[in-house]
N, C-alpha and C positions, 0 to 999 in steps of 0.2 A: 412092749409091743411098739413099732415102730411103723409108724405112716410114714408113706413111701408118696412121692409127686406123683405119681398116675393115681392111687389111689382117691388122691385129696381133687386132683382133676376131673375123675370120674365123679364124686358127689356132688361137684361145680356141675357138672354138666348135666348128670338128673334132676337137682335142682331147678337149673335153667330149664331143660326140658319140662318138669311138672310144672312150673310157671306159664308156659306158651300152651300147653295143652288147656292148662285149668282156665285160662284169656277166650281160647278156641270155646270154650263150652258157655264161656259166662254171658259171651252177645248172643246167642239166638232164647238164651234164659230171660235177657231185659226185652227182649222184643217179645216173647212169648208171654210174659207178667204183662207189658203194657197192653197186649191185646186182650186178655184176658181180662183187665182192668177197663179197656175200651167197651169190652159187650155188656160186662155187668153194669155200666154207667149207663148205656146204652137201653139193656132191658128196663133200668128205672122208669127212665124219660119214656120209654115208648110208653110200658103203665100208665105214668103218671099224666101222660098226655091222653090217652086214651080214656082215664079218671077222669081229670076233669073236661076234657070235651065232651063225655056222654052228657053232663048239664047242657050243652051246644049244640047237638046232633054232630061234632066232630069227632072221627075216631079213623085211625089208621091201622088200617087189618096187618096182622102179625102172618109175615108167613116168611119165605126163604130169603127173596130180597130183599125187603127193609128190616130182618133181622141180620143179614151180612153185611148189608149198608151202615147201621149203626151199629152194630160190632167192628165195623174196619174204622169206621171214620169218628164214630163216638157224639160228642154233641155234633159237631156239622153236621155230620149225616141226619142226625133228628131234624135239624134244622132243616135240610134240604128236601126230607120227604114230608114235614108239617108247609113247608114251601108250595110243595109240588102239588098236593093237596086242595090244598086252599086256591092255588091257579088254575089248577088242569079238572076236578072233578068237583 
């Protein structure tokens, strides 16, 4: 059986090609893990903040925004609605 140069060409080039696909898929996978990683850190702190400020009468109601606030932004966001908190109400 004799491999012929187009055919050794074509496997170079699906090769290369399943390389540039498989690149295509792997960024919105690391950006998709790191958010994922951001809310679960996120619901911690919200808990754990909520835990212990009931000893305080401090607690930060859980609903749509400071659950997308600290899912996107992860510790700052806690940071900035334990902030906001403490300033504004």
């Amino acid at each position: 059986m004799e491999l012929s140069y187009e055919i050794i060409l074509a496997y170079m080039v699906g090769i290369i090609f399943l390389f540039f696909i498989g690149r295509l898929f792997l960024v919105p996978l690391k950006i998709l893990l790191k958010l994922v990683y951001n809310c679960i850190l996120g619901a911690i702190l919200l808990i754990v903040v909520n835990y212990i400020g009931r000893t305080f009468g401090f607690s930060i109601p859980l609903n749509i925004f400071s659950a997308a606030l600290v899912g996107f932004l992860g510790i700052p966001g806690m940071l900035l609605l334990v902030a906001l908190k403490v300033l504004y109400f």
